[in-house]
C-alpha positions in Angstrom: 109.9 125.5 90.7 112.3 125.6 87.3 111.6 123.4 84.9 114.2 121.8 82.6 113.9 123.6 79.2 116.8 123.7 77.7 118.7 121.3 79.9 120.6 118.0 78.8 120.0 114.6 80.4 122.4 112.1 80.2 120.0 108.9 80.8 121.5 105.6 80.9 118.7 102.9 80.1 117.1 105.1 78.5 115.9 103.2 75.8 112.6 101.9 77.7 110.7 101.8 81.6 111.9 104.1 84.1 114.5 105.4 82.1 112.6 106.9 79.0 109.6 108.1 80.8 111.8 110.2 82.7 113.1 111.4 79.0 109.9 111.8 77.9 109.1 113.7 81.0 111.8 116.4 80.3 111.1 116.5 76.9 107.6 118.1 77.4 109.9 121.1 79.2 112.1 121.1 75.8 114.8 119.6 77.3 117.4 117.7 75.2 117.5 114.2 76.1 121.1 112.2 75.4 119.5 108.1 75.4 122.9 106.1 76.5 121.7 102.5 76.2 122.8 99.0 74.5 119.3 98.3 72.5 119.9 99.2 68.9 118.0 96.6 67.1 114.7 94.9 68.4 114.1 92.2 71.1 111.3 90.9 70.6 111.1 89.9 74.5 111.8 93.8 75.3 110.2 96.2 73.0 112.0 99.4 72.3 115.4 100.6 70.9 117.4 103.5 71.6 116.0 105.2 68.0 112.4 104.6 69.1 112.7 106.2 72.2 114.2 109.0 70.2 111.9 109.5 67.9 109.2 109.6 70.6 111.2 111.9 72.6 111.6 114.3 69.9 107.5 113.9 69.3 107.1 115.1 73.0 108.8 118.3 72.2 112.6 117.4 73.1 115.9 116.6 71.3 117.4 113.8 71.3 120.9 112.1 70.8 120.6 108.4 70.8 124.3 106.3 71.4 124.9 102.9 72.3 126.3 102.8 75.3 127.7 99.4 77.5 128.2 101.3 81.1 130.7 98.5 81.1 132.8 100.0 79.1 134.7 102.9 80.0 136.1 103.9 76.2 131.7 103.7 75.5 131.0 106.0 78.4 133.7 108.5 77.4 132.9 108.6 74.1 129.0 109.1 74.7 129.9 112.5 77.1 131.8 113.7 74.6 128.9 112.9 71.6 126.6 114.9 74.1 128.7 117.4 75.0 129.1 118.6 71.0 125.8 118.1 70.5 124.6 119.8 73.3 127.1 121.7 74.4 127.0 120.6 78.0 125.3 118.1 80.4 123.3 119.3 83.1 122.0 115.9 84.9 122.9 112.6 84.8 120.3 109.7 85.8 121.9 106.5 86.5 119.1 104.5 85.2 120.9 101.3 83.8 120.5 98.2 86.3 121.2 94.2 86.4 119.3 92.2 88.3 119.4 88.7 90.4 117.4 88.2 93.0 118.5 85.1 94.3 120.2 84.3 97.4 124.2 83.3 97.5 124.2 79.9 96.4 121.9 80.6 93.1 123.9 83.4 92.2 126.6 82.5 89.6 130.0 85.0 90.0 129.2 85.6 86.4 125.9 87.3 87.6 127.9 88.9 90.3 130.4 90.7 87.9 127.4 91.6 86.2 125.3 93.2 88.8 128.6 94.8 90.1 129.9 96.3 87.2 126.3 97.9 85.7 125.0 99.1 89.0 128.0 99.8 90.7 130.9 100.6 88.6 128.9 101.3 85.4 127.3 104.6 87.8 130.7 105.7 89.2 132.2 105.5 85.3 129.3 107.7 84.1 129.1 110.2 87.4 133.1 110.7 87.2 132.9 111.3 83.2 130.1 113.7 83.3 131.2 115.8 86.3 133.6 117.7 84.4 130.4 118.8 82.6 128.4 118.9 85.3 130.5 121.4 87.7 130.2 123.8 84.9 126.0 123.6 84.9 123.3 126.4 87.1 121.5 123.7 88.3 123.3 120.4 88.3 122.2 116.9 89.2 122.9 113.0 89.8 119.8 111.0 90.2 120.4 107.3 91.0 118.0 105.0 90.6 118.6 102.9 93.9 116.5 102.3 97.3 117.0 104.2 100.9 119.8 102.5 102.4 118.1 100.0 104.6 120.3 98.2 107.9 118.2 95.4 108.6 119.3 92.0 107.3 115.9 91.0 105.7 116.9 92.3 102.1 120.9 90.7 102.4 119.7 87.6 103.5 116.9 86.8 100.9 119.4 88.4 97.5 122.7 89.5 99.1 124.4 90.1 95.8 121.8 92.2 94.3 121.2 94.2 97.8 124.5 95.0 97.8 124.6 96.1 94.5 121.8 98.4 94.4 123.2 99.4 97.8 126.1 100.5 96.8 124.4 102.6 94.2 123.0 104.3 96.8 126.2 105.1 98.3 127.5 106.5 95.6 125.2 109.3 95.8 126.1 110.1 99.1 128.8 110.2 98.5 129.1 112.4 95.9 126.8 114.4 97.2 129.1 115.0 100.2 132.0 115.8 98.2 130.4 118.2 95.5 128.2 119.9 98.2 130.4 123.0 98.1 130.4 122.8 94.7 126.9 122.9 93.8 126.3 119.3 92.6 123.1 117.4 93.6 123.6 113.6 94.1 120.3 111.9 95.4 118.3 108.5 94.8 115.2 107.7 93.8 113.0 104.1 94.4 110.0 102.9 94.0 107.3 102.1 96.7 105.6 99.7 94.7 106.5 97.5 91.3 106.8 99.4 87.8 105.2 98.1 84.9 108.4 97.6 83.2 108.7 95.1 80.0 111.4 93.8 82.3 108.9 93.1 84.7 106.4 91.4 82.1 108.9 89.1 80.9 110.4 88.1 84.8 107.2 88.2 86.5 103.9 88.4 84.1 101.3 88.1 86.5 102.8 90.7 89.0 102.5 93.3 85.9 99.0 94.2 87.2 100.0 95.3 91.0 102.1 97.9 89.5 102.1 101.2 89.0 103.2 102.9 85.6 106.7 104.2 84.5 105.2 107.7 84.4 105.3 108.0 88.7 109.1 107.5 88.7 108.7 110.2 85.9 107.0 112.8 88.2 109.1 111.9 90.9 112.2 112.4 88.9 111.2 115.6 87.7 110.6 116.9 90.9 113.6 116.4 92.1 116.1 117.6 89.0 113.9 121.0 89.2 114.8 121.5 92.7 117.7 123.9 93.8 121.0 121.4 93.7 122.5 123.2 96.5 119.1 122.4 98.2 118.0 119.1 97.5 121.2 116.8 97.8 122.3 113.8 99.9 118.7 112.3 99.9 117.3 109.0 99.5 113.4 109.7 98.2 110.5 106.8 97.5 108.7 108.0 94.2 105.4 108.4 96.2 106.5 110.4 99.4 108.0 112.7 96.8 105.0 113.5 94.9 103.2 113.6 98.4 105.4 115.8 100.1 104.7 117.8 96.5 101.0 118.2 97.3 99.5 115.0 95.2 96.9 113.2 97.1 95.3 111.2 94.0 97.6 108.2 92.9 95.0 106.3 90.9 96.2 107.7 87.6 99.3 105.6 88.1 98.0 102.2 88.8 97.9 99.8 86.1 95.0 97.9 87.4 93.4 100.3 90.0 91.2 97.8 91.4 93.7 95.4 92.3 96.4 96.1 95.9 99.6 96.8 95.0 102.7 95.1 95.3 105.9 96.6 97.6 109.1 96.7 95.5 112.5 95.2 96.8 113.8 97.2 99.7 110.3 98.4 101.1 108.8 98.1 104.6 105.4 97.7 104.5 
């Protein structure tokens, strides 16, 4: 296995959760992290901005490039490669890490929430794949790594938050698809979910008392990093669950990930028992 020293990142979301662990997780390698995220002030609902999580990525051993970035917004996104690709002079993965969400079922959903979910998880991830691949095709070991579930057929999931479902869905088809068309070419596309809740400040703030049947950020972390160190002419076209991943990578022991260890877990959205 490679590891990612000296690689860029282009992370959107990166600011807290998912995102910045898996920054944080490359930035132990020495990687150089590029944190594409909306957060440059404080919530105080949502702790974090995109110059913390630089300065704790740089702490961990990596460099860091911190932009504000609405995925919405193409002119952003364009500008953001191009920040990376001077500072860095390159991008060798991109993680779409940047998601809305609204779990509610058609006649709760607003269009308003609709454009929303559609145009961060759908179009926001096809606005920052096509930018960076340019970049990308030129990388040894290039990667997209979607955050999005397994494509899943059965109507359970559409019928209890169609709009979301499909959004995160068609994340996940995104990477198919690119992997498909890139395969000659060398690029990886896959997506990565996980089995259970993260402890997420999103989480705390939609759902408190769930916070404690979750696992921490850091599994999607060692998941992540499995995959982007994998061969991309290897590992493409492939829909992982953070656990099967680290699994399938000889860990046995999840414990060390479990907020409460004590207490069952909780299934994410998109999971079969």
């Amino acid at each position: 296995m490679s590891t990612l020293k000296d690689k860029t990142l282009f992370i959107t979301g990166a600011s807290r959760g998912i995102g910045k662990a898996i920054a944080l997780r490359a930035a132990r390698d020495g990687a150089s992290i590029v944190i594409a995220a909306k957060t440059a002030e404080p919530d105080p609902r949502l702790p974090g901005t995109i110059h913390t999580a630089a300065a704790e990525i740089e702490g961990a051993g990596g460099q860091a490039l911190a932009v504000v970035v609405d995925v919405r917004d193409d002119a952003q996104v364009a500008w953001a490669v191009a920040q990376a690709v001077e500072r860095f002079g390159g991008i060798d993965i991109l993680v779409n890490n940047a998601s809305a969400i609204h779990p509610f079922g058609t006649l709760e959903t607003p269009l308003k929430r609709y454009d929303l979910m559609m145009d961060i998880n759908v179009r926001g991830s096809f606005a920052c794949t096509q930018a960076c691949l340019p970049h990308l095709l030129k990388s040894g070991n290039p990667h997209v790594l979607n955050l999005s579930p397994p494509l899943n057929m059965n109507p359970r999931w559409l019928g209890i938050h169609p709009a979301y479902t499909m959004s995160k869905y068609g994340m996940s088809l995104l990477a198919l698809g690119v992997a498909q068309e890139f395969r000659q070419l060398g690029v990886a596309a896959n997506t990565l979910w996980p089995r259970t809740l993260i402890a997420t400040s999103a989480l705390n703030v939609a759902a408190p008392g769930l916070v404690e049947r979750a696992r921490r950020p850091e599994i999607m972390a060692d998941a992540a990093y499995w995959i982007l160190t994998q061969d991309s002419r290897q590992v493409s076209g492939r829909s992982f669950l953070d656990e099967e991943v680290l699994r399938g990578a000889g860990q046995a022991d999840f414990t060390v990930y479990a907020v409460n260890p004590g207490v069952d877990l909780e299934l994410d959205y998109f999971v079969e028992a």
